[in-house]
KOLRO-611225 format. One record per residue (C-alpha): residue in one letter; x, z, y; residue number from 1. Coordinates in steps of 0.5 Angstrom, whole numbers, plus 500, padded with zeros to 3 digits. Each point is the difference from the previous one (the first is absolute). Layout:
! KOLRO-611225
<pt><code>A</code><u>X</u><w>Z</w><v>Y</v><pos>NUM</pos></pt>
...
! end
This chain:
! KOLRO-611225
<pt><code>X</code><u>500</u><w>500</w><v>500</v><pos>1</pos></pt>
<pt><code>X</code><u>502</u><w>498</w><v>506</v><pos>2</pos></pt>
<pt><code>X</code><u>499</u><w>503</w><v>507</v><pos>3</pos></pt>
<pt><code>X</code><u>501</u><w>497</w><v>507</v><pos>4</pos></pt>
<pt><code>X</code><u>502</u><w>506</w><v>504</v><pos>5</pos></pt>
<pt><code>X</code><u>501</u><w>495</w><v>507</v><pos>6</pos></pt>
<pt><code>X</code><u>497</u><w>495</w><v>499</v><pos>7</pos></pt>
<pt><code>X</code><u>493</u><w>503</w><v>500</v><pos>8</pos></pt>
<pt><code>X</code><u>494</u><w>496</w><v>501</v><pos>9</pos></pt>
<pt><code>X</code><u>496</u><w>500</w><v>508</v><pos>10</pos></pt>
<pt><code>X</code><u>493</u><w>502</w><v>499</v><pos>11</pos></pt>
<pt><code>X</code><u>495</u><w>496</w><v>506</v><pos>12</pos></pt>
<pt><code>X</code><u>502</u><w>507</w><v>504</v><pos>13</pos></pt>
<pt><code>X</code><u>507</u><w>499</w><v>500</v><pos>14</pos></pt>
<pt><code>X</code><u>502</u><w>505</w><v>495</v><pos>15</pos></pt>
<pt><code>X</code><u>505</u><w>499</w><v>494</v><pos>16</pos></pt>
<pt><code>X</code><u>498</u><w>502</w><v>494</v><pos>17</pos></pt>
<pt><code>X</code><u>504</u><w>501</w><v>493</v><pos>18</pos></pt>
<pt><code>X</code><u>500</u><w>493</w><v>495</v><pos>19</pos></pt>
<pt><code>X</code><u>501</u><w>502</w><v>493</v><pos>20</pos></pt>
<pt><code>X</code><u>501</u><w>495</w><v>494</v><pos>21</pos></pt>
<pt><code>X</code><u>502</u><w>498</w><v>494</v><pos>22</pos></pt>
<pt><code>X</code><u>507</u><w>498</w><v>498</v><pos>23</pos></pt>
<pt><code>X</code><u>501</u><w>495</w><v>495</v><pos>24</pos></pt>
<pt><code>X</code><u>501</u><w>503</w><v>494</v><pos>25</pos></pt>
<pt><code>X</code><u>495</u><w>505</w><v>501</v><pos>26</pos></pt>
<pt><code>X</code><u>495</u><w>494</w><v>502</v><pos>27</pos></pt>
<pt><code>X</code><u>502</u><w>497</w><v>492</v><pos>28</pos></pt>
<pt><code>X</code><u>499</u><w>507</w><v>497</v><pos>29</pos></pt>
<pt><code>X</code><u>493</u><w>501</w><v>503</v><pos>30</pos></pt>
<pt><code>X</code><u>499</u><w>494</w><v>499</v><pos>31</pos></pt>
<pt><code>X</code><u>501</u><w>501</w><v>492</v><pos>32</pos></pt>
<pt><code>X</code><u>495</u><w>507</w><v>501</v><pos>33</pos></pt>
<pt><code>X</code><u>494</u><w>496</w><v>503</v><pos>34</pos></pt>
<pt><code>X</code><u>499</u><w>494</w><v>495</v><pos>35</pos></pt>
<pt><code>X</code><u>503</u><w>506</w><v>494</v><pos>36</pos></pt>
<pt><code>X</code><u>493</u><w>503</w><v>502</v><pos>37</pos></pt>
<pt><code>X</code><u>496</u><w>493</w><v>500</v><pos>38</pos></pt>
<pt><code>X</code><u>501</u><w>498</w><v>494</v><pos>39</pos></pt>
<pt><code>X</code><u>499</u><w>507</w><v>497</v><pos>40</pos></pt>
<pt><code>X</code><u>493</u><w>501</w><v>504</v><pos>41</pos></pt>
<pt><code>X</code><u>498</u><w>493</w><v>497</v><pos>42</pos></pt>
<pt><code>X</code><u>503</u><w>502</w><v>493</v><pos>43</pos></pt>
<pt><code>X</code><u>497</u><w>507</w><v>499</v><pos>44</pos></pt>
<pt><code>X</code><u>494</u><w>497</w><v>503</v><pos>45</pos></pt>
<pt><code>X</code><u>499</u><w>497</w><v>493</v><pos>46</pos></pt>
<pt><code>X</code><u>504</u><w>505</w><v>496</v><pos>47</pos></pt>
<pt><code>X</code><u>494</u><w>505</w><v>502</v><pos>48</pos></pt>
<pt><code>X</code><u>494</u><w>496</w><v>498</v><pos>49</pos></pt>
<pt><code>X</code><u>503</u><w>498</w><v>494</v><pos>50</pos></pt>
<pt><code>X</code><u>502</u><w>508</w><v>499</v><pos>51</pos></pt>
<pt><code>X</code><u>492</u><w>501</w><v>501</v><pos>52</pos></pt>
<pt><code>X</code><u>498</u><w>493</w><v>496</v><pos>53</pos></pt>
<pt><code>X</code><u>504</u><w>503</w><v>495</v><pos>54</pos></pt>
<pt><code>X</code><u>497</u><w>508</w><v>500</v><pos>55</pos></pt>
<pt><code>X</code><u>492</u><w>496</w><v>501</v><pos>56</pos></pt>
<pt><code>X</code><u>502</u><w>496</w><v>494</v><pos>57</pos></pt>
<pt><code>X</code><u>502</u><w>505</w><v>495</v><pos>58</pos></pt>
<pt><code>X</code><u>494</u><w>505</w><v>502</v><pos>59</pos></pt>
<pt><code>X</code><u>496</u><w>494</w><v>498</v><pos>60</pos></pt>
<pt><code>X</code><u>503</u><w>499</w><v>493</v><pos>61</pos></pt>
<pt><code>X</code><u>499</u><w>508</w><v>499</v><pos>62</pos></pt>
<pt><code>X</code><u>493</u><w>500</w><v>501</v><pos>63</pos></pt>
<pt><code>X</code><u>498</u><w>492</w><v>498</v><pos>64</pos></pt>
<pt><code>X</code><u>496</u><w>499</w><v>494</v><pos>65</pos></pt>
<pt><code>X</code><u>499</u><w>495</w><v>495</v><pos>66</pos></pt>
<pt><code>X</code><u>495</u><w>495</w><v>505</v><pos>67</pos></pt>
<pt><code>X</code><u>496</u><w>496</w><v>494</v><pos>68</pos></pt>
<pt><code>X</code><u>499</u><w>493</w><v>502</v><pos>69</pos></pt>
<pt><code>X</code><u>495</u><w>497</w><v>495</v><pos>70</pos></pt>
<pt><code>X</code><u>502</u><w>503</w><v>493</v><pos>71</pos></pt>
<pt><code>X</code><u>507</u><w>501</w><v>501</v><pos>72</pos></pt>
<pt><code>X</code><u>503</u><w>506</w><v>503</v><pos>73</pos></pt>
<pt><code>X</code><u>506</u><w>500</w><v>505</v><pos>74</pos></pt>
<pt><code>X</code><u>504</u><w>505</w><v>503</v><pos>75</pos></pt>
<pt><code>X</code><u>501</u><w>495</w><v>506</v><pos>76</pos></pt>
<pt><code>X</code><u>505</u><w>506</w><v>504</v><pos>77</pos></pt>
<pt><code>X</code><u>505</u><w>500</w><v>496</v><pos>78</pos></pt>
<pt><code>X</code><u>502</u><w>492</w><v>503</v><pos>79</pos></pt>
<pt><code>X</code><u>499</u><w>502</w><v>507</v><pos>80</pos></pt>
<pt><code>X</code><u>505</u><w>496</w><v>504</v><pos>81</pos></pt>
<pt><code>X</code><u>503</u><w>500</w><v>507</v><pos>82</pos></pt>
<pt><code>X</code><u>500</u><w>495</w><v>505</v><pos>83</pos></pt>
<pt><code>X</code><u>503</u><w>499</w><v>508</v><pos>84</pos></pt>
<pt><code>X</code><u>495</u><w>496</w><v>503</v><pos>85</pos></pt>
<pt><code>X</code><u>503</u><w>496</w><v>505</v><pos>86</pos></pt>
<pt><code>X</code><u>495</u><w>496</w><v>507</v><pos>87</pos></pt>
<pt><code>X</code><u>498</u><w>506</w><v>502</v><pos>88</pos></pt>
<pt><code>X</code><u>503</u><w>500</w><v>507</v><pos>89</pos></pt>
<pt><code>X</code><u>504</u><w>505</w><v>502</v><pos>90</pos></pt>
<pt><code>X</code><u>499</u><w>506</w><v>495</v><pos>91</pos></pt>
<pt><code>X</code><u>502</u><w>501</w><v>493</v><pos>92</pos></pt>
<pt><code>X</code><u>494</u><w>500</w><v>495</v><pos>93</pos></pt>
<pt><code>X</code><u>501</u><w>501</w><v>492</v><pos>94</pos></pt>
<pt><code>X</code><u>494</u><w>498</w><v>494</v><pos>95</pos></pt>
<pt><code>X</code><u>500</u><w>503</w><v>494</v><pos>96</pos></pt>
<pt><code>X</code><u>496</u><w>495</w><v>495</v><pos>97</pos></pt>
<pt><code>X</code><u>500</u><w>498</w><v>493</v><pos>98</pos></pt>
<pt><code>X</code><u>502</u><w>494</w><v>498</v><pos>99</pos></pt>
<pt><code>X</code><u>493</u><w>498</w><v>497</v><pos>100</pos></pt>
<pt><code>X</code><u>497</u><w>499</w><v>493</v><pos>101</pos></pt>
<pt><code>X</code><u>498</u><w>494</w><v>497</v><pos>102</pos></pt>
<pt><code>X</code><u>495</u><w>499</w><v>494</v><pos>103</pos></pt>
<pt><code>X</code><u>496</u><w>494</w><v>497</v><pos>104</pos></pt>
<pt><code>X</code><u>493</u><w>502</w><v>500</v><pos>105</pos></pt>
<pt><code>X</code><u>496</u><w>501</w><v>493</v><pos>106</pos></pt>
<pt><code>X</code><u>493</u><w>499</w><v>498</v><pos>107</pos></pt>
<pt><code>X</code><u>499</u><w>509</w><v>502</v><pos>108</pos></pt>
<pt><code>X</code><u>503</u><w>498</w><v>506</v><pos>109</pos></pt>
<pt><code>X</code><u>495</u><w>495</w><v>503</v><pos>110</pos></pt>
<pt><code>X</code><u>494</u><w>505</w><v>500</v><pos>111</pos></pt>
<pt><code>X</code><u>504</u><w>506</w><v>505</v><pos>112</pos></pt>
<pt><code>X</code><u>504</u><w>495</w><v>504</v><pos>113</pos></pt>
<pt><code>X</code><u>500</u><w>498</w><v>507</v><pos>114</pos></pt>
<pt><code>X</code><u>504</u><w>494</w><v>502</v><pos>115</pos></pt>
<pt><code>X</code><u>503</u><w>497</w><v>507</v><pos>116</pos></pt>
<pt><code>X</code><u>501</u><w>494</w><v>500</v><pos>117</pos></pt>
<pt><code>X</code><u>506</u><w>498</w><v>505</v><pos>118</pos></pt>
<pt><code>X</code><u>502</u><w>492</w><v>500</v><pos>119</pos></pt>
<pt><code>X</code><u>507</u><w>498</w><v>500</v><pos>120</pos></pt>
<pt><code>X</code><u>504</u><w>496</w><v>504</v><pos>121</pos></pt>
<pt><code>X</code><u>497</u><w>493</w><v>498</v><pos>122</pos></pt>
<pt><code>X</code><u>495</u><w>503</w><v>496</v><pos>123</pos></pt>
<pt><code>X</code><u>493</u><w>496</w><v>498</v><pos>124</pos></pt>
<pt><code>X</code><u>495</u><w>500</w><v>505</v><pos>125</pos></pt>
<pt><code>X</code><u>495</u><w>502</w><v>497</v><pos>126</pos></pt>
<pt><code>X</code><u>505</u><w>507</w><v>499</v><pos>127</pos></pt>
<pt><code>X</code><u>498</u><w>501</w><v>507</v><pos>128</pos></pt>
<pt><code>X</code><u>492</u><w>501</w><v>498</v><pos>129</pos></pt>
<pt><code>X</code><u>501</u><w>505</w><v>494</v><pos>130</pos></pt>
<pt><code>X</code><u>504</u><w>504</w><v>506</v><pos>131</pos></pt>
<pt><code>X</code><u>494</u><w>500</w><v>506</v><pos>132</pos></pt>
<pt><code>X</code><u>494</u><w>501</w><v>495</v><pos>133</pos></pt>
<pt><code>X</code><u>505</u><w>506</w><v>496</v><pos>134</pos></pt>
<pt><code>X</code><u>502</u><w>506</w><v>497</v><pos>135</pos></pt>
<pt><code>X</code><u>497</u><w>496</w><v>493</v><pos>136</pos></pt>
<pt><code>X</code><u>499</u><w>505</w><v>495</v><pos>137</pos></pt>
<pt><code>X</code><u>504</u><w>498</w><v>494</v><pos>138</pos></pt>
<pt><code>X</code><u>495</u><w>497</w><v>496</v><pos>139</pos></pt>
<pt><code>X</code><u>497</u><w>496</w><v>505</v><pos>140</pos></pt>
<pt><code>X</code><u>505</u><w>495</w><v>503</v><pos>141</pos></pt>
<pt><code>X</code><u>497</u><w>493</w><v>500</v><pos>142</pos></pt>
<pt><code>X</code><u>506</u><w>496</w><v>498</v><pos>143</pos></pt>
<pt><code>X</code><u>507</u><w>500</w><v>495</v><pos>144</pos></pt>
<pt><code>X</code><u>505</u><w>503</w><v>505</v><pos>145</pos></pt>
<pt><code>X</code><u>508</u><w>501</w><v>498</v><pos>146</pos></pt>
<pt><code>X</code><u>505</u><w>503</w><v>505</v><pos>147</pos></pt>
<pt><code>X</code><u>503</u><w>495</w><v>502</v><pos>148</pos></pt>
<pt><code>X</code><u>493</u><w>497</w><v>504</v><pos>149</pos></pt>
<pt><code>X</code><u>501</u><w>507</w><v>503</v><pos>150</pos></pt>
<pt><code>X</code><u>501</u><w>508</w><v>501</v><pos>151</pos></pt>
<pt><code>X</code><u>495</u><w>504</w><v>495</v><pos>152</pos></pt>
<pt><code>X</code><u>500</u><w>508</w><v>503</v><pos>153</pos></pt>
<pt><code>X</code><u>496</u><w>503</w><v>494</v><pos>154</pos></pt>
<pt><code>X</code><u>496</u><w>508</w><v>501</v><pos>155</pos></pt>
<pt><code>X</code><u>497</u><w>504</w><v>496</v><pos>156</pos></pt>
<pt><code>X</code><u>493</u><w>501</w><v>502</v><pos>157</pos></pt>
<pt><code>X</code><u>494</u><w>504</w><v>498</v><pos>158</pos></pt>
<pt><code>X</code><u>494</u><w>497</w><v>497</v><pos>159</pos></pt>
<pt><code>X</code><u>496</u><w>501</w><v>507</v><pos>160</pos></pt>
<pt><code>X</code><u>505</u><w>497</w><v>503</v><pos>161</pos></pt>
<pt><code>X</code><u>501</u><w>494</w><v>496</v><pos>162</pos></pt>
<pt><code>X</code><u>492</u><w>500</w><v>500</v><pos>163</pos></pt>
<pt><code>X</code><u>500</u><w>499</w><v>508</v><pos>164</pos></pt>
<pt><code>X</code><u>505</u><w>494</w><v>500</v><pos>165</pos></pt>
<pt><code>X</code><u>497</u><w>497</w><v>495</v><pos>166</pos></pt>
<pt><code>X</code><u>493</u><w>500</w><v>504</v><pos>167</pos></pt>
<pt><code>X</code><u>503</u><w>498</w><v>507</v><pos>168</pos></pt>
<pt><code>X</code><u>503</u><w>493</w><v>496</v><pos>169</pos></pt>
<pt><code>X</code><u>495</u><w>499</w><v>496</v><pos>170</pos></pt>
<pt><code>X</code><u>495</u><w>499</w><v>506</v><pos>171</pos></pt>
<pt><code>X</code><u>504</u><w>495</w><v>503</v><pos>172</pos></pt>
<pt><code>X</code><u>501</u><w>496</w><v>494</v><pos>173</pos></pt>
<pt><code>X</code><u>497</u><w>494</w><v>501</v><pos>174</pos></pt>
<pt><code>X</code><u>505</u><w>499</w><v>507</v><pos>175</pos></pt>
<pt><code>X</code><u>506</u><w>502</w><v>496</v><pos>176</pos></pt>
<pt><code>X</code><u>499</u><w>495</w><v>494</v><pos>177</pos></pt>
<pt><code>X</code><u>498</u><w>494</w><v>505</v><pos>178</pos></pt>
<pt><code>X</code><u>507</u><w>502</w><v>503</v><pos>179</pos></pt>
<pt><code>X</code><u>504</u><w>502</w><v>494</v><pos>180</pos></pt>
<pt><code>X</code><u>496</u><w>493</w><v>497</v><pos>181</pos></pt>
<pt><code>X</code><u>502</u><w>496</w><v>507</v><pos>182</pos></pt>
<pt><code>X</code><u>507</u><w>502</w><v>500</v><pos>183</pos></pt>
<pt><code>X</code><u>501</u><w>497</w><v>493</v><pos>184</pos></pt>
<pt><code>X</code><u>502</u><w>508</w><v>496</v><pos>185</pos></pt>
<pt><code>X</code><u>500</u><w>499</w><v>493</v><pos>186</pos></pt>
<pt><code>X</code><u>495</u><w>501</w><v>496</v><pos>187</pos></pt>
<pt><code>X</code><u>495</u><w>504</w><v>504</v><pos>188</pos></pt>
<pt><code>X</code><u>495</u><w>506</w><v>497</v><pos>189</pos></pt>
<pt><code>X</code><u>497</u><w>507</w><v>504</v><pos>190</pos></pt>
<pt><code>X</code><u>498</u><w>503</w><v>494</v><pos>191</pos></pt>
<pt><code>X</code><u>503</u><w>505</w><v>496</v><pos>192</pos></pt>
<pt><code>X</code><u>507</u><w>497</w><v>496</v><pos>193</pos></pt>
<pt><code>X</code><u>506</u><w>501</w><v>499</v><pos>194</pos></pt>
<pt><code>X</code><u>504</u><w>496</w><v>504</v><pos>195</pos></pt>
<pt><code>X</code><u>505</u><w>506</w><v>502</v><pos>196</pos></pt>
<pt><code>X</code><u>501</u><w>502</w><v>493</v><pos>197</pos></pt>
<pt><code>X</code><u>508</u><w>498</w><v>500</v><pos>198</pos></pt>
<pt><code>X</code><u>502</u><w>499</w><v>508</v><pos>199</pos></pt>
<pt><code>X</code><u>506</u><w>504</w><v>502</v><pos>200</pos></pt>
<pt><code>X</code><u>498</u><w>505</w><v>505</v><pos>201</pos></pt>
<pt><code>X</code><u>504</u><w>505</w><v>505</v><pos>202</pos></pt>
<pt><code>X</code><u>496</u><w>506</w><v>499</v><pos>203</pos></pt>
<pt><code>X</code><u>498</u><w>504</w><v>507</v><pos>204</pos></pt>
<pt><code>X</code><u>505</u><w>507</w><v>498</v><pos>205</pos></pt>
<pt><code>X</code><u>498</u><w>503</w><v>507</v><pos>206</pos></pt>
<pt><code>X</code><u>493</u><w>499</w><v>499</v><pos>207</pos></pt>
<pt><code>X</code><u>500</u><w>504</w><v>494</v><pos>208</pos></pt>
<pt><code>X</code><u>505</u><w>505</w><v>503</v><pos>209</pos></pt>
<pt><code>X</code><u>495</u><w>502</w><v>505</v><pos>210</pos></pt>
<pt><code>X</code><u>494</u><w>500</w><v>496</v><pos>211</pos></pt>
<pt><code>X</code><u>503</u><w>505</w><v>496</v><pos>212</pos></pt>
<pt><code>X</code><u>503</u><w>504</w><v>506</v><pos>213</pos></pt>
<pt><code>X</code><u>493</u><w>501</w><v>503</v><pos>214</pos></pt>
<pt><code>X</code><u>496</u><w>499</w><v>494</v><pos>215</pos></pt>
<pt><code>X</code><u>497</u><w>493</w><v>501</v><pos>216</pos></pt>
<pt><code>X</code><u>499</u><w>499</w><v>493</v><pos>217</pos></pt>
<pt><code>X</code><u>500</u><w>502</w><v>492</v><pos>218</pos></pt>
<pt><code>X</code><u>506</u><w>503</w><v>500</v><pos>219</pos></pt>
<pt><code>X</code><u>500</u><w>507</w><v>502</v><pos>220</pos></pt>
<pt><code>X</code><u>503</u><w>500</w><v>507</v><pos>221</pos></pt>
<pt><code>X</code><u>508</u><w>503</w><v>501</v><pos>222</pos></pt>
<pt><code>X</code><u>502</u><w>501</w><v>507</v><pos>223</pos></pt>
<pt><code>X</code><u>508</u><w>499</w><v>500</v><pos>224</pos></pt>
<pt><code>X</code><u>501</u><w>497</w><v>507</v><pos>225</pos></pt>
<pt><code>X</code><u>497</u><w>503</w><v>504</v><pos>226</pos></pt>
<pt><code>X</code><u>503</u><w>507</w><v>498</v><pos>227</pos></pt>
<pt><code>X</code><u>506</u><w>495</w><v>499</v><pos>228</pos></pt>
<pt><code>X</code><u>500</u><w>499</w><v>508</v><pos>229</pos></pt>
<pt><code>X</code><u>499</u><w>506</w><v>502</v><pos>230</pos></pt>
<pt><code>X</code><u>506</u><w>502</w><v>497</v><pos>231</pos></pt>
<pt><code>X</code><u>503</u><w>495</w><v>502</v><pos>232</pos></pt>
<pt><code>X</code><u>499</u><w>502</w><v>508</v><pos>233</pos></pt>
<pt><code>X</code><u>502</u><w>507</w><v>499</v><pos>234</pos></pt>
<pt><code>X</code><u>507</u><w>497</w><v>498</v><pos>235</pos></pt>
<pt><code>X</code><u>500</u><w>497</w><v>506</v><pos>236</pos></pt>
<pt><code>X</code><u>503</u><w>505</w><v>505</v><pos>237</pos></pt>
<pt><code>X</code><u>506</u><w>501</w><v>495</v><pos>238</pos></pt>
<pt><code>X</code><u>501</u><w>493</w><v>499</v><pos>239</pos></pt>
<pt><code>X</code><u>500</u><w>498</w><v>507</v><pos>240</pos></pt>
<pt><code>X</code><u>507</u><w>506</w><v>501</v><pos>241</pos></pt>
<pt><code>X</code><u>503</u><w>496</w><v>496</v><pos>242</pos></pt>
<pt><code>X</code><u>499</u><w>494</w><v>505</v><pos>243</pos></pt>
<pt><code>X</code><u>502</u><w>503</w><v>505</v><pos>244</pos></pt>
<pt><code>X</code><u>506</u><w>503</w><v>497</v><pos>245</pos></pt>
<pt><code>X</code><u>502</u><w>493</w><v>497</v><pos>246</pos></pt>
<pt><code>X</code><u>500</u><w>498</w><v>507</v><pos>247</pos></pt>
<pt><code>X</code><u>504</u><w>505</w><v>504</v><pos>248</pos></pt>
<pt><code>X</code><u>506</u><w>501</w><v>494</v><pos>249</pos></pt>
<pt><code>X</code><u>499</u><w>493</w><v>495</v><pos>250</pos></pt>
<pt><code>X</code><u>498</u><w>505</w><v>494</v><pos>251</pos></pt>
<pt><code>X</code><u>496</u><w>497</w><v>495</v><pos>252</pos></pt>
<pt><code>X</code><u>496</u><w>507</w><v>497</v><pos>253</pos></pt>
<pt><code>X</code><u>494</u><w>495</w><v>498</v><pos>254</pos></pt>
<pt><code>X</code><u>496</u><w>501</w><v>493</v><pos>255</pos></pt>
<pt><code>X</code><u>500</u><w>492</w><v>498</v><pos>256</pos></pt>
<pt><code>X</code><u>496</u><w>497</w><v>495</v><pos>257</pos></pt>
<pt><code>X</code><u>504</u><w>498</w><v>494</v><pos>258</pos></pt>
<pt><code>X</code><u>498</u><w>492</w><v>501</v><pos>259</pos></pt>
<pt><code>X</code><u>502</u><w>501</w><v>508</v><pos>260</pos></pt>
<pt><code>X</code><u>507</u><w>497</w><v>501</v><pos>261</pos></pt>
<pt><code>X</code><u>498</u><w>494</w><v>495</v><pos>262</pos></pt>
<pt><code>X</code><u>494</u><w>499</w><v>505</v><pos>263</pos></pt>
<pt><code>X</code><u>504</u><w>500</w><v>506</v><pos>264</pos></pt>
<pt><code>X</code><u>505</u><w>495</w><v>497</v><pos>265</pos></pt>
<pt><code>X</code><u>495</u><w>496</w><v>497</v><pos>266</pos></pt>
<pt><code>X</code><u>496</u><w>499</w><v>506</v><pos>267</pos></pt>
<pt><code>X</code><u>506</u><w>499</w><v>505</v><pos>268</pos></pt>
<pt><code>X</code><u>501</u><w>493</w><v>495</v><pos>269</pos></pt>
<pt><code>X</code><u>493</u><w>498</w><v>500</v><pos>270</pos></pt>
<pt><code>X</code><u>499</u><w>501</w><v>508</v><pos>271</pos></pt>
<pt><code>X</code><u>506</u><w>495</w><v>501</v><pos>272</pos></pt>
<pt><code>X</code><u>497</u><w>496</w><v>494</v><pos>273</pos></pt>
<pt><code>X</code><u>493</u><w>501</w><v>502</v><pos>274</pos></pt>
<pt><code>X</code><u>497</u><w>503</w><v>506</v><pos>275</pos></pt>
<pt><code>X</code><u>493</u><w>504</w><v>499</v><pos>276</pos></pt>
<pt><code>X</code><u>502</u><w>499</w><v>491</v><pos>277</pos></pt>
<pt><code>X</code><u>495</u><w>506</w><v>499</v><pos>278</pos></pt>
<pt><code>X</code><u>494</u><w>498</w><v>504</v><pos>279</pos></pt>
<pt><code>X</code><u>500</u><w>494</w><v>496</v><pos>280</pos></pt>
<pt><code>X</code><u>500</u><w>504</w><v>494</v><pos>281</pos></pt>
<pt><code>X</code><u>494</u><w>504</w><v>503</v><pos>282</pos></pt>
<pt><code>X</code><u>497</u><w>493</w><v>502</v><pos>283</pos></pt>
<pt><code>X</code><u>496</u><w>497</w><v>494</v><pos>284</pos></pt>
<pt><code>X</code><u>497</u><w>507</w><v>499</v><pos>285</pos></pt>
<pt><code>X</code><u>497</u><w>501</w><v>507</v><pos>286</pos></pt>
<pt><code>X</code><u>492</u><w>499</w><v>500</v><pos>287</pos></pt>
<pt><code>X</code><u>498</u><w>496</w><v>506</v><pos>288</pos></pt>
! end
């Protein structure tokens, strides 16, 4: 630090005042201090969502029951992952998700599934009529699909439910034939079939987790994220001194998940391979 003890600066009333700055070498040193503390506010901005991800994630998998999906049972939250969700501007933002569920339906499948109809890019056009007069009950679905003439999200739903969807197509059956007929779709019959027996589908994971949260439908309802959350939250405080510490002296005293360090590397090689790679991954499941 430098002080100019004689050559002070002159105020607009003619008084000198003392001028200080920095040398140099000072100058380089604060210079190494200030961008050390901007990467380190970034990083351990996502160190410590990733640290309560990571803590929300395994209450989850604590509490989690098995969710029935058809006649199978799947222990969904032992496969939760974590993603880094980029496009959000200015802030971090972490997802937990699960990488899906795939199944072929059967003949059973047909009487307590619900089916949303998404075209594909180059889809028939006709895909686009099962879509605006959908949800379709499994059983119901006028025409032969595959998977390649669209994305097929598939939830169990109650005999009610399936029952109410069928009256609201059915009511409009005449308009949806002469459609489906207009736009050359193979083979057009709306009367019960098994035209879905076979077809691939995605099934709709969170949709049954929430009905099991709240108790939406047969199965006996467990709450495990909502108390899941709420510990989470009061983690927060005692996360958040380790930000601040990992800020002020570079000390890295974060919990992080064991997948953490294979997450951030691979999303750094997708980031400049592939802008917004997660969100595309999202993209065919979001309901429009």
């Amino acid at each position: 630090m430098k002080f100019f003890s004689k050559q002070g600066k002159i105020t607009s009333k003619a008084s000198a005042v003392p001028v200080f700055s920095f040398t140099r070498d000072t100058s380089r040193k604060l210079q190494r201090f200030t961008d050390g503390l901007s990467k380190r506010i970034v990083e351990g901005r996502v160190f410590l969502i990733l640290e309560l991800a990571g803590y929300l994630r395994d209450q989850v998998a604590r509490q989690a029951p098995e969710i029935k999906i058809g006649d199978e049972w799947f222990d969904y939250a032992k496969d939760l992952r974590l993603g880094l969700v980029e496009g959000i501007e200015d802030t971090d933002a972490v997802c937990i998700y699960h990488k899906g569920i795939n199944k072929k339906l059967t003949e059973e499948d047909l009487k307590n599934s619900v089916l949303f109809i998404k075209p594909k890019m180059g889809s028939p056009e006709w895909v686009h009529t099962l879509t605006v007069f959908g949800p379709w009950p499994g059983y119901l679905v006028p025409v032969k699909l595959s998977s390649s003439d669209a994305t097929i999200i598939a939830r169990t739903g109650r005999p009610d439910e399936l029952d109410e969807f069928a009256r609201r197509i059915l009511s409009s059956r005449q308009a949806i034939v002469d459609e489906l007929n207009r736009l050359r779709a193979p083979d057009v019959d709306l009367r019960p079939n098994k035209n879905s027996e076979g077809l691939e589908v995605h099934e709709d994971l969170a949709w049954h987790v929430l009905r099991v949260e709240f108790g939406y439908g047969d199965q006996a309802a467990t709450s495990h994220w909502r108390p899941a959350i709420r510990a989470m939250m009061g983690r927060v405080d005692f996360v958040l001194a380790k930000y601040l510490d990992y800020i002020m002296t570079g000390k890295n005293e974060f919990d992080l998940p064991d997948d953490a360090s294979d997450m951030m590397s691979r999303m750094e090689a997708q980031r400049l391979a592939n802008s917004g790679h997660f969100m595309q991954e999202l993209a065919p499941f979001v309901q429009t």
